[in-house]
N, CA, C and O of each residue as an XYZ file, in Angstrom:
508
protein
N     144.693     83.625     85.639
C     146.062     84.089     85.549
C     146.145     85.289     84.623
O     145.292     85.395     83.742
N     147.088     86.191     84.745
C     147.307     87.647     83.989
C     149.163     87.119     83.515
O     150.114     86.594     84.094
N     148.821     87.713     81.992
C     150.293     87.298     82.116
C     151.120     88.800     81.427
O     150.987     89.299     80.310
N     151.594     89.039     82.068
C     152.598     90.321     81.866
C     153.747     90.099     80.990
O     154.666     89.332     81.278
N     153.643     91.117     79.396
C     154.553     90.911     78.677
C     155.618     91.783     78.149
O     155.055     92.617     77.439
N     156.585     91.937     78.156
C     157.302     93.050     78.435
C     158.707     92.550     77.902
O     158.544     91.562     77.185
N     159.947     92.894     78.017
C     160.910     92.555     77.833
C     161.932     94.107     78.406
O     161.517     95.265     78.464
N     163.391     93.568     78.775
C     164.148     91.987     79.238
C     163.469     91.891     80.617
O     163.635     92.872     81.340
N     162.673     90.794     81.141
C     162.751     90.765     82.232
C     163.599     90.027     83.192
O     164.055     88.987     82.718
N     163.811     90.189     83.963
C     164.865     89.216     84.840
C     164.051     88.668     86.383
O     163.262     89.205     87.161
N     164.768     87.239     86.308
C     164.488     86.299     87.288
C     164.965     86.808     89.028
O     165.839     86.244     89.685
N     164.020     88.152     89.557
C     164.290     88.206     90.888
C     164.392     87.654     92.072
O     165.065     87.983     93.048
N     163.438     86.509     91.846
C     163.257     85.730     92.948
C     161.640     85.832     93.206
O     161.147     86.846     92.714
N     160.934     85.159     93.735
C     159.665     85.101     94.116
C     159.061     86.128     95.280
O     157.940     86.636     95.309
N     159.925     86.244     96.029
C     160.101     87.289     96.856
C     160.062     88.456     96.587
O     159.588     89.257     97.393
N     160.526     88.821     95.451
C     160.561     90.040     95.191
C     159.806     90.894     93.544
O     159.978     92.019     93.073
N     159.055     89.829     93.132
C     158.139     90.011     92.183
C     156.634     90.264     92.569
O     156.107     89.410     93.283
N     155.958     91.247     92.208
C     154.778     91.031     92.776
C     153.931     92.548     91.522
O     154.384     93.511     90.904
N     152.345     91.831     91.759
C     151.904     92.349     90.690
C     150.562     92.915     91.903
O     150.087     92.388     92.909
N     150.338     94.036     91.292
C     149.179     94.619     92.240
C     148.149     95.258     91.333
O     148.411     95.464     90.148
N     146.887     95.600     91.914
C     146.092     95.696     91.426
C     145.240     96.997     92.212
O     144.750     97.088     93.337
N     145.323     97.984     90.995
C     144.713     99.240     91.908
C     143.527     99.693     91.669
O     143.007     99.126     90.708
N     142.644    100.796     92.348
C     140.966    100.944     91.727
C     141.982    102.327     90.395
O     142.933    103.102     90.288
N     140.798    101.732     89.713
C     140.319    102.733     88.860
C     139.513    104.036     88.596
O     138.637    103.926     87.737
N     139.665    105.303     89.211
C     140.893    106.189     88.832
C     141.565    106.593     90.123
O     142.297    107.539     90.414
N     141.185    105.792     90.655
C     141.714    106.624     92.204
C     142.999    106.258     93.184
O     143.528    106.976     94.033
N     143.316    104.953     92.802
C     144.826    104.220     92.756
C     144.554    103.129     93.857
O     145.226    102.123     94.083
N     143.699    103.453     94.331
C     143.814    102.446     95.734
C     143.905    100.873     95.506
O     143.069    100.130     94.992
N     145.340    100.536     96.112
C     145.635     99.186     96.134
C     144.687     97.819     96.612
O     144.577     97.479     97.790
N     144.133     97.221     95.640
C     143.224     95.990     96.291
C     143.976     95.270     96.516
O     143.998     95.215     97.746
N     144.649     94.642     96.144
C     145.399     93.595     95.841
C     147.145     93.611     95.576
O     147.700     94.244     94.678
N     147.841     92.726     96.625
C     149.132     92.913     96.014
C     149.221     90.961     95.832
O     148.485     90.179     96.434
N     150.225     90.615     94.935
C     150.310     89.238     94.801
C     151.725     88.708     94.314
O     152.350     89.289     93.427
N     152.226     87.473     95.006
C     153.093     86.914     94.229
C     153.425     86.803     92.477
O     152.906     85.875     91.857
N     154.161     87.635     91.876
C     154.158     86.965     90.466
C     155.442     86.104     90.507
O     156.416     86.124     91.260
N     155.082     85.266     89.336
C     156.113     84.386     88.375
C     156.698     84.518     87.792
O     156.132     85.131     86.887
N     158.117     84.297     87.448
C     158.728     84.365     86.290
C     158.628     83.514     84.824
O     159.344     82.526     84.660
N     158.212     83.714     84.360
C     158.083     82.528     83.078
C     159.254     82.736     82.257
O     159.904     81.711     82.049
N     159.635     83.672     81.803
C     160.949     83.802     80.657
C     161.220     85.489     80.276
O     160.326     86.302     80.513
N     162.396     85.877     79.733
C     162.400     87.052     79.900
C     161.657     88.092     79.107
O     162.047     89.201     78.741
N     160.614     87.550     78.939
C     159.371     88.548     78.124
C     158.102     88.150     78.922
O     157.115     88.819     78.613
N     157.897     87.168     79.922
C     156.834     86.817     80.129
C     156.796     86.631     81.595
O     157.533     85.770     82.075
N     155.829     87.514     82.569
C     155.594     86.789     84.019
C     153.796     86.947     84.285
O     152.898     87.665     83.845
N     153.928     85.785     85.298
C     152.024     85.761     85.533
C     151.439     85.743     86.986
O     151.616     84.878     87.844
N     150.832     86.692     87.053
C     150.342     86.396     88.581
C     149.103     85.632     88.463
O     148.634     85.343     87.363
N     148.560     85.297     89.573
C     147.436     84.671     89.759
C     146.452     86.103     89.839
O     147.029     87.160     90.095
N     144.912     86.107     89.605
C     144.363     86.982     89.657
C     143.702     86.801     91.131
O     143.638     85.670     91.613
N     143.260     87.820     91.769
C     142.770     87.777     92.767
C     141.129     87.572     92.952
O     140.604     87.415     91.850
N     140.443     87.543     93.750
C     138.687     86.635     93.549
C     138.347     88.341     94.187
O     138.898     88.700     95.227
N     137.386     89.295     93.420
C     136.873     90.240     93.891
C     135.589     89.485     93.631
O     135.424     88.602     92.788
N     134.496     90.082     94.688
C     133.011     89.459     94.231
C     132.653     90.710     93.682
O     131.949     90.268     92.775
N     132.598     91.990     93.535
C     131.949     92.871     92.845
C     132.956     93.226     91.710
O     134.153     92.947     91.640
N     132.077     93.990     90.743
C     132.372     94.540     89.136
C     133.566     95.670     89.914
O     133.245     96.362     90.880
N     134.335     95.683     89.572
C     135.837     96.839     89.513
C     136.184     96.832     88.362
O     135.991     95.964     87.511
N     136.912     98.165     88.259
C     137.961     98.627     87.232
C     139.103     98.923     88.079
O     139.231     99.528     89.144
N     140.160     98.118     87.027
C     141.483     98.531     88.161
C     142.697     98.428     86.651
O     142.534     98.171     85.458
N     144.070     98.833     87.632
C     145.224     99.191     86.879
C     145.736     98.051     87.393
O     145.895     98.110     88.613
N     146.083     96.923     86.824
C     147.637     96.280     87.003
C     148.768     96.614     86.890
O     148.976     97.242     85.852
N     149.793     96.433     87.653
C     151.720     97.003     87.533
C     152.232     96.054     88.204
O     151.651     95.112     88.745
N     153.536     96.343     88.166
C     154.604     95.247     88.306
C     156.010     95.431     89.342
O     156.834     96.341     89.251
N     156.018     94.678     90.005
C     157.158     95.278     90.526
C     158.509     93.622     90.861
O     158.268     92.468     91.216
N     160.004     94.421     90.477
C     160.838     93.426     90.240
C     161.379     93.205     91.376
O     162.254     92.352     91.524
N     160.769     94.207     92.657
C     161.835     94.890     93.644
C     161.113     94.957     95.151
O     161.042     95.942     95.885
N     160.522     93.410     95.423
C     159.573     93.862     96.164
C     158.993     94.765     97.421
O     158.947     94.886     98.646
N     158.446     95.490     95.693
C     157.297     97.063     95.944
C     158.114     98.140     96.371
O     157.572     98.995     97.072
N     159.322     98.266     96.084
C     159.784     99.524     96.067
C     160.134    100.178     94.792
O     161.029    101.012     94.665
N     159.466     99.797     93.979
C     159.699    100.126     92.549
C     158.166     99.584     91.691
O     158.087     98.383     91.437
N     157.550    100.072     91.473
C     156.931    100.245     90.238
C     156.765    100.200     88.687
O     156.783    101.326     88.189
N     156.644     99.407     88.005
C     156.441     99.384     86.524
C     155.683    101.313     86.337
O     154.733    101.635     87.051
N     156.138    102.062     85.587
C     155.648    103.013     84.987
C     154.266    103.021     84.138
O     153.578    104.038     84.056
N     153.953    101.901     83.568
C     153.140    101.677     82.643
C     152.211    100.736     82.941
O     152.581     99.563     82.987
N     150.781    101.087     83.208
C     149.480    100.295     83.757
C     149.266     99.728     83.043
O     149.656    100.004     81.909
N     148.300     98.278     83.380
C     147.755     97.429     82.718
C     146.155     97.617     82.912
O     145.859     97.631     84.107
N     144.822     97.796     81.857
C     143.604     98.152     82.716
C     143.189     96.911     82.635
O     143.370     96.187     81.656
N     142.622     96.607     83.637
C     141.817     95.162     84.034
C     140.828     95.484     84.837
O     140.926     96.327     85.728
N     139.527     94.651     84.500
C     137.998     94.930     84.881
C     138.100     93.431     85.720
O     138.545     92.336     85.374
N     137.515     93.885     86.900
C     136.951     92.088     87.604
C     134.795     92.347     87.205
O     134.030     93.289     87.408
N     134.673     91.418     86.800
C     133.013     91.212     86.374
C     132.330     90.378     87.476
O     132.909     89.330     87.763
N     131.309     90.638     88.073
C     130.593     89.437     88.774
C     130.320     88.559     88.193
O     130.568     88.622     86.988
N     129.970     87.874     88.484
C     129.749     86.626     87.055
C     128.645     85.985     88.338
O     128.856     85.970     89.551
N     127.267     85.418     87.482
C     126.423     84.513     89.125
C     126.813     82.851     88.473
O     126.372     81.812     88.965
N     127.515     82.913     87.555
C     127.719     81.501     87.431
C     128.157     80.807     86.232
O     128.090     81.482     85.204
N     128.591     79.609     86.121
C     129.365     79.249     84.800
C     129.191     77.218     84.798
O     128.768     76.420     85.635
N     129.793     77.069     83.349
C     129.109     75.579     83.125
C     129.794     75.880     82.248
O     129.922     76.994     81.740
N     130.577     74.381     81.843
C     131.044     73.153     82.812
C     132.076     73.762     84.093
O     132.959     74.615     84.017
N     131.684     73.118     85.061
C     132.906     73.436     86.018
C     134.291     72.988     85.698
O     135.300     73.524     86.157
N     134.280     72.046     84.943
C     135.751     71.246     84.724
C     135.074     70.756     83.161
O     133.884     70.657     82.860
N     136.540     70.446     82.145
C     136.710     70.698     81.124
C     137.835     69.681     80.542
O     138.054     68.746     81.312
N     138.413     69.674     79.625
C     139.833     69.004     79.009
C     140.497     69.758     79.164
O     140.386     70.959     78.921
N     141.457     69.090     79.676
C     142.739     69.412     79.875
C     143.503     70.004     78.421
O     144.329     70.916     78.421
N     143.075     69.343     77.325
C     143.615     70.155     75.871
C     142.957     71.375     75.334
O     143.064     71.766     74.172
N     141.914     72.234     76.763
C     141.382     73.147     76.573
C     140.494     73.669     75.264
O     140.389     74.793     74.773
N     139.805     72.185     74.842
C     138.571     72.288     74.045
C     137.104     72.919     74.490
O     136.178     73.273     73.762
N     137.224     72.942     76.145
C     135.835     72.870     76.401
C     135.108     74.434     76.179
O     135.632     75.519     76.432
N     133.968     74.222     75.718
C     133.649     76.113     75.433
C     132.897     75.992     76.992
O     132.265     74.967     77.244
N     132.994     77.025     77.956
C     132.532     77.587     78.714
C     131.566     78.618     78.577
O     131.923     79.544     77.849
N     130.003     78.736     79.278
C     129.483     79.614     79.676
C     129.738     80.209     80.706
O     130.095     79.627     81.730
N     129.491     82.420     80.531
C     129.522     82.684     81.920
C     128.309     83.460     82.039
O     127.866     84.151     81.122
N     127.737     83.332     83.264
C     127.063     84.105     83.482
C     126.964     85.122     84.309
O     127.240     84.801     85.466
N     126.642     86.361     84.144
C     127.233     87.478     84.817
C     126.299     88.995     85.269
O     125.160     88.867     84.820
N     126.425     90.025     85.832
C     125.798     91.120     85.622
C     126.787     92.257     84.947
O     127.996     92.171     85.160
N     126.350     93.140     84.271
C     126.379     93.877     83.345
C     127.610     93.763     82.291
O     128.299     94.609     81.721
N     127.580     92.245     82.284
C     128.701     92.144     81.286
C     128.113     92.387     79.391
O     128.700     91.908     78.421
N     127.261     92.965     79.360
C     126.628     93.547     77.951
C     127.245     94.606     77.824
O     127.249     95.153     76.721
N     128.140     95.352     79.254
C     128.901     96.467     78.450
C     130.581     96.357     78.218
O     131.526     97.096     77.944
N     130.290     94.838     78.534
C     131.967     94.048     78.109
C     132.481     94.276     76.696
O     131.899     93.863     75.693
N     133.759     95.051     76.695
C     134.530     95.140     75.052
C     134.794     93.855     74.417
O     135.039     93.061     75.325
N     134.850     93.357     73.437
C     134.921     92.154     73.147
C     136.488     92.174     73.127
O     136.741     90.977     73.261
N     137.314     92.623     73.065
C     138.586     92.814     73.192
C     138.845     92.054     74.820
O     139.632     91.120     74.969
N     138.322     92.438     75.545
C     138.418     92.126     77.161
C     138.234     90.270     77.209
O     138.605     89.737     78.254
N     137.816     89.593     76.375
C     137.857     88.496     76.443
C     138.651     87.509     75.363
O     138.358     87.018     74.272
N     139.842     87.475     76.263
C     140.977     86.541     75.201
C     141.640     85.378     75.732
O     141.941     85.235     76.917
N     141.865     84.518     74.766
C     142.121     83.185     75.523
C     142.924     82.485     74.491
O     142.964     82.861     73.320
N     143.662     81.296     75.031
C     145.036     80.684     74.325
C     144.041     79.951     73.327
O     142.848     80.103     73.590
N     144.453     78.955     71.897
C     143.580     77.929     71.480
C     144.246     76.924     72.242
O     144.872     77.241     73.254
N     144.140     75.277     71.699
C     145.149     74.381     72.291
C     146.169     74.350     71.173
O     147.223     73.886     71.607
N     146.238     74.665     69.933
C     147.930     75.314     69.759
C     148.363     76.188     70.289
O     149.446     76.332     69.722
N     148.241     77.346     71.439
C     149.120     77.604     71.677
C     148.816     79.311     71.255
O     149.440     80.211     71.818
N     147.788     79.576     70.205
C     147.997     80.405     69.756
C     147.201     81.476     70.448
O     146.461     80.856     71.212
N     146.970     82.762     70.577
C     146.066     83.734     70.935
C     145.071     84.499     70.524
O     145.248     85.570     69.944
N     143.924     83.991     70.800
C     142.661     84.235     70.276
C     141.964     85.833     71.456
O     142.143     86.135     72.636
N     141.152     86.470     70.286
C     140.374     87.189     71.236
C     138.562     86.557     70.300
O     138.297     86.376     69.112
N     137.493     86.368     71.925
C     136.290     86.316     71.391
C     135.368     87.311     70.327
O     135.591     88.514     70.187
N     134.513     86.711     69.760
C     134.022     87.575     68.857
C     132.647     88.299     69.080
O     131.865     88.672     68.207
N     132.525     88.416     70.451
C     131.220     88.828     70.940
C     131.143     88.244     72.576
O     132.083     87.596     73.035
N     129.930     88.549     73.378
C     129.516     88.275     74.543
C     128.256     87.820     74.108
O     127.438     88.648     73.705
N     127.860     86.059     74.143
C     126.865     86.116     73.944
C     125.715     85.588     75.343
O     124.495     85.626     75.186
């Protein structure tokens, strides 16, 4: 999930929210998708399954797709050949391995995740 934070946002309808995903630098749309409303600072789309390494722009639209968010989001999809545990706690204790190709030139910034308070962590390395 990607969660888009912004403010005021307003509750359009499902229909008419949608978050897309373009190449990097060249604009071309991979992906368009249902987003969510969560609250008026917060909506989330589901991410889409690319099997190869991309760089792309995320945006937003309230109006579905005749309107545009002005302001990109950059998001990388990574191959990954595999990961352990498949399933985990539900109170999101479990540490996950991934395994991947050329994720050694991953920013450590690029990998962030909730704790189970709630709070927002970014990792401190790719190991």
């Amino acid at each position: 999930l990607v969660t888009i934070r912004g403010e005021p946002f307003v509750d359009t309808g499902p229909s008419q929210m949608i978050c897309r995903w373009k190449t990097y630098p060249s604009g071309k749309t991979l992906f368009s998708v249902s987003a969510s409303f969560v609250n008026s600072s917060a909506i989330v789309c589901v991410t889409p399954v690319l099997e190869t390494r991309e760089r792309a722009w995320v945006d937003l639209s309230l109006t579905a797709g005749t309107v545009y968010t002005l302001n990109v989001v950059p998001f990388t999809f990574y191959e990954t050949t595999g990961r352990s545990p498949l399933s985990g706690s539900s109170k999101g204790t479990t540490i996950i391995f991934i395994r991947g190709l050329l994720l050694q030139d991953m920013a450590t910034q690029d990998i962030a995740y909730t704790d189970p308070e709630g709070r927002k962590k970014i990792s401190t390395g790719v190991v």
